[in-house]
C-alpha positions as CSV (number, residue, x, y, z in Angstrom):
1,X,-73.9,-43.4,86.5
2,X,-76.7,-44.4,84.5
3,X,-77.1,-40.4,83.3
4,X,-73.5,-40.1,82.3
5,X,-73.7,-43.1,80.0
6,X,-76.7,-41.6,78.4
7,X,-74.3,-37.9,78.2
8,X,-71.7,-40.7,76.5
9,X,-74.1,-41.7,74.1
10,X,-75.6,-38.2,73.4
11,X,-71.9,-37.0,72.0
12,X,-71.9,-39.8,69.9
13,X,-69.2,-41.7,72.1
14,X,-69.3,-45.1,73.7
15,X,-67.3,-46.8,76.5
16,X,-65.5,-48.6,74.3
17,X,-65.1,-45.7,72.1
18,X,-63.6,-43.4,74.9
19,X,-60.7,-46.5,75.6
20,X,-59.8,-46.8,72.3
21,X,-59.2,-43.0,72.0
22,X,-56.0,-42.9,74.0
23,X,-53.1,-42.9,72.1
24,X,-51.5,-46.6,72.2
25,X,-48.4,-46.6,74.1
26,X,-45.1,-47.6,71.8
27,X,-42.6,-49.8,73.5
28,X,-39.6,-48.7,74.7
29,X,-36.5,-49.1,72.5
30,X,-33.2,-50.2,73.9
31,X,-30.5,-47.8,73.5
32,X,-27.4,-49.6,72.1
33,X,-24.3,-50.1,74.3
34,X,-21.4,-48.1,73.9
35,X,-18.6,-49.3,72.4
36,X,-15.3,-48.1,73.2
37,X,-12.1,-48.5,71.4
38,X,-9.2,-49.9,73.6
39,X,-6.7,-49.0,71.5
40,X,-6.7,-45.1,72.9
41,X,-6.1,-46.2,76.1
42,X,-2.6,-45.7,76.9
43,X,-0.6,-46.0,80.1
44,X,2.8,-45.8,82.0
45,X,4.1,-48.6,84.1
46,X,6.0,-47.7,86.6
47,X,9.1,-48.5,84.5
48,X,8.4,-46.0,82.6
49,X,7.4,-49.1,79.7
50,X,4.3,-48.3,77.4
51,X,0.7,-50.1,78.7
52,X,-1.6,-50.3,75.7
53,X,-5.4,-50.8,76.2
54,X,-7.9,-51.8,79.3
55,X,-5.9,-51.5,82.7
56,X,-8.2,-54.1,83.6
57,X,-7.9,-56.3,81.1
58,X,-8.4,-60.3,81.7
59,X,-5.7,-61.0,79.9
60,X,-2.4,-59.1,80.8
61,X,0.6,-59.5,77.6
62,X,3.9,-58.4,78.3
63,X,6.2,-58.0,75.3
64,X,10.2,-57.8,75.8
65,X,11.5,-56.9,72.4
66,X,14.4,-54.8,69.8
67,X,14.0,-52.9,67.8
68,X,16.7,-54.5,65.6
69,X,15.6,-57.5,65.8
70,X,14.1,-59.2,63.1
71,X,11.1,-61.5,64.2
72,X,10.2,-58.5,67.1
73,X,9.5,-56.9,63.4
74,X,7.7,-59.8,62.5
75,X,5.6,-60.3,65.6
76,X,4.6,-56.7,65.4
77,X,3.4,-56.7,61.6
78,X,1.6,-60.4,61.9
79,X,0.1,-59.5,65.0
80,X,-1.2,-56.0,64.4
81,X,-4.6,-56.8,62.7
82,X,-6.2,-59.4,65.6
83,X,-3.8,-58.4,68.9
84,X,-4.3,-55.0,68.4
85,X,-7.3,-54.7,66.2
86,X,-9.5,-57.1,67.8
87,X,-8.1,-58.2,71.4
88,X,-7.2,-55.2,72.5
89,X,-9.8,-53.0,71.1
90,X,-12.3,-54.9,72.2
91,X,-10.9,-54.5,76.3
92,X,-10.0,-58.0,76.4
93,X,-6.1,-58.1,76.5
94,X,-3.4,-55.0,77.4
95,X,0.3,-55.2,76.3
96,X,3.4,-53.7,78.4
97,X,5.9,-53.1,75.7
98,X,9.3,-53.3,77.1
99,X,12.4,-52.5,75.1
100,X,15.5,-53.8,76.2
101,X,17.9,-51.6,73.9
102,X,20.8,-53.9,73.1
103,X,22.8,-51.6,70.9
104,X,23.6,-48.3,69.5
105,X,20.6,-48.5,67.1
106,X,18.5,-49.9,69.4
107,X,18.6,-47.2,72.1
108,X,18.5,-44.7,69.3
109,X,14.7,-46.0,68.3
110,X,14.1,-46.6,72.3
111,X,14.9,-43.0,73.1
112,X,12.8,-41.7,70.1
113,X,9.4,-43.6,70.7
114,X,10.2,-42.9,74.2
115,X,10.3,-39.7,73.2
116,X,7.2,-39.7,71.1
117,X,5.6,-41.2,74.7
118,X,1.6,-42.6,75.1
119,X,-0.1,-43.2,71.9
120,X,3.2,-41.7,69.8
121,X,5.2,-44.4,71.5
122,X,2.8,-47.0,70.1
123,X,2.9,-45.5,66.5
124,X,6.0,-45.0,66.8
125,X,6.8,-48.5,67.3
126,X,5.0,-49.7,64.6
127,X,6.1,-47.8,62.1
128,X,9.9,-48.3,62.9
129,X,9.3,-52.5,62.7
130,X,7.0,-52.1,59.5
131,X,10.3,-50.0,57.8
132,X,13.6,-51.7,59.5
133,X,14.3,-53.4,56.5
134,X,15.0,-49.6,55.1
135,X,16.7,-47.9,58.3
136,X,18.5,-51.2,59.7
137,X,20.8,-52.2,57.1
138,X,21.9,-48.3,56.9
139,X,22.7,-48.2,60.6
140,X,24.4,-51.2,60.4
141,X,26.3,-49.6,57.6
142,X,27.2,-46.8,59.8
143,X,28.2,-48.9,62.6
144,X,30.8,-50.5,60.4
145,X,32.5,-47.9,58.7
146,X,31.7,-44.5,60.9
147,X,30.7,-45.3,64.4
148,X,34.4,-45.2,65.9
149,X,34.2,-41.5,64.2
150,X,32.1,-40.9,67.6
151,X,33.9,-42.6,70.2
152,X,34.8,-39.8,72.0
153,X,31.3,-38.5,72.0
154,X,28.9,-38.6,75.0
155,X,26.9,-42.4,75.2
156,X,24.0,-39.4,74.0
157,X,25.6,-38.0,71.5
158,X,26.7,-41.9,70.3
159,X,23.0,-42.6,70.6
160,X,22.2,-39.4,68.5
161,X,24.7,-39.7,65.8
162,X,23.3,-43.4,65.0
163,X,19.9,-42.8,65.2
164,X,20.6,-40.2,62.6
165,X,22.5,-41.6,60.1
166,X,20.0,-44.5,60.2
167,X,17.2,-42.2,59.1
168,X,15.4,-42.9,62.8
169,X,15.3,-39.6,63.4
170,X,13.8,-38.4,59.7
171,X,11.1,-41.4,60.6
172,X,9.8,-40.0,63.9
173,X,10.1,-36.4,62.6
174,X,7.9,-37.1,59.5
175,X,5.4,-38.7,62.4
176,X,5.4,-35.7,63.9
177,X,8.3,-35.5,66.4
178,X,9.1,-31.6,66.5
179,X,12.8,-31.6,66.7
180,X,12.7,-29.3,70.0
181,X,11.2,-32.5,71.7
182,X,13.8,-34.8,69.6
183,X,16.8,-32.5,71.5
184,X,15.4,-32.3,74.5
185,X,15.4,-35.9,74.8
186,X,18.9,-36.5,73.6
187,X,20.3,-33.7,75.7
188,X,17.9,-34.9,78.7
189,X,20.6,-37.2,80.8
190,X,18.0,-39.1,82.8
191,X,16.9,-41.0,80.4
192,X,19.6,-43.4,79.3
193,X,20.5,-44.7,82.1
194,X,16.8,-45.5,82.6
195,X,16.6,-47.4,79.6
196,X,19.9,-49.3,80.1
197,X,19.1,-50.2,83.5
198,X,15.5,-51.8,81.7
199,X,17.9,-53.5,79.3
200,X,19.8,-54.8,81.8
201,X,16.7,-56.0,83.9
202,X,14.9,-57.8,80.9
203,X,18.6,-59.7,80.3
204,X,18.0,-61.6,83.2
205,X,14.7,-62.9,82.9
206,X,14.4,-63.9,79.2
207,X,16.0,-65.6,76.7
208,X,16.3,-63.3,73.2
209,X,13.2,-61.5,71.9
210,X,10.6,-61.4,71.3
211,X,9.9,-62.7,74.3
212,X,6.1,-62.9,75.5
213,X,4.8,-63.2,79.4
214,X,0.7,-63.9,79.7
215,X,-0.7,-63.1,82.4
216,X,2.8,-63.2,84.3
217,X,3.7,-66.8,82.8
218,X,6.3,-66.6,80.3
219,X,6.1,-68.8,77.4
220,X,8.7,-70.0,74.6
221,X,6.3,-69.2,71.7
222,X,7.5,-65.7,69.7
223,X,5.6,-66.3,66.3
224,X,2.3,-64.6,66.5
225,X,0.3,-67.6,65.0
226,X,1.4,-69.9,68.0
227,X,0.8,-67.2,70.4
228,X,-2.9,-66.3,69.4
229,X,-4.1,-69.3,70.5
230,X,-2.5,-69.2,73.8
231,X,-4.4,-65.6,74.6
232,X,-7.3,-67.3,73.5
233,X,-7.4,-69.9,76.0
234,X,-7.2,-67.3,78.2
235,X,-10.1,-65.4,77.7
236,X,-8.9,-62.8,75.0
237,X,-11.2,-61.7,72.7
């Protein structure tokens, strides 16, 4: 032992000296969580109703609404920034959004986000709520001076003629919509009766729109800054 330390020494390098040569080790670093983003999480209920966000979400929003109704157009413009942008993106809170289609209008904008299906559905939606005070009052219009033009039509081609002089369909299609998809739908019989029968269903259970259900509780609040507060309690976030 004693003629190694001396070999040490003869090179010039110590005990201490031959520790401190090894390269200090750095500490590890924590690799930041991923974050993901909620929003692009889109389902089907068996329905066939829209599911936005975390399937398993703590708190579970259901949404019975029109499309020409005015405060559903409210709710979804006052709510978009923290229900969508914050509670849902975050994995906190879903939404089922469930149309229930109560007139010729309201099919018409039904069918097309429908149509649109998943994340189109959701754009769709918004876009259509942000702009009814541009396409409503024309439909309306049309209902009142044209609409017994089509009364021999199909319930489709009723559906069809409404949704276009409204400008629904010039909406969906400057989102996108190819208009092969947009005939296929209207000439695809299955699917009014579908959404009449979820019409009819939603009649039954609530009161006018929008009508919200939290975690299968329904509750009499519709304006978006009463409502917040309730998914709150819950756990949304």
């Amino acid at each position: 032992m004693t003629r190694v330390l001396m070999a040490l020494s003869a090179l010039g390098i110590g005990v201490t000296g031959a520790a401190q040569a090894l390269p200090a080790k750095k500490p590890a670093v924590a690799s930041a969580p991923v974050v993901r983003d909620w929003t692009t999480t889109v389902t089907t209920a068996p329905a066939g109703n829209v599911i936005l966000g975390n399937p398993q979400a703590r708190v579970k929003v259901i949404e019975y609404l029109s499309f020409t109704c005015s405060h559903c157009a409210a709710f979804s413009v006052e709510s978009a920034a923290v229900l969508k942008g914050q509670l849902i993106k975050s994995g906190s809170t879903s939404i089922e959004y469930r149309p229930i289609a109560r007139d010729l209008l309201d099919l018409g904008a039904t069918l097309l986000v429908r149509c649109a299906g998943g994340r189109g559905f959701v754009g769709g939606a918004e876009e259509i709520f942000a702009r009814q005070g541009e396409w409503l009052p024309i439909g309306i219009g049309f209902m009142e001076r044209d609409a017994k033009r089509f009364a021999l039509d199909t319930p489709l081609e009723q559906v069809r003629a409404a949704a276009q002089a409204s400008g629904l369909i010039d909406l969906m299609r400057g989102r996108g919509l190819a208009d092969t998809r947009i005939n296929a739908c209207f000439a695809d019989k299955t699917i009014l009766p579908k959404m009449l029968a979820n019409g009819e269903a939603a009649r039954k259970v609530i009161k006018g729109t929008p009508s919200i259900v939290i975690n299968g509780v329904p509750t009499d609040e519709f304006v978006w800054e009463k409502v917040e507060p309730l998914l709150r309690a819950k756990g949304a976030r």
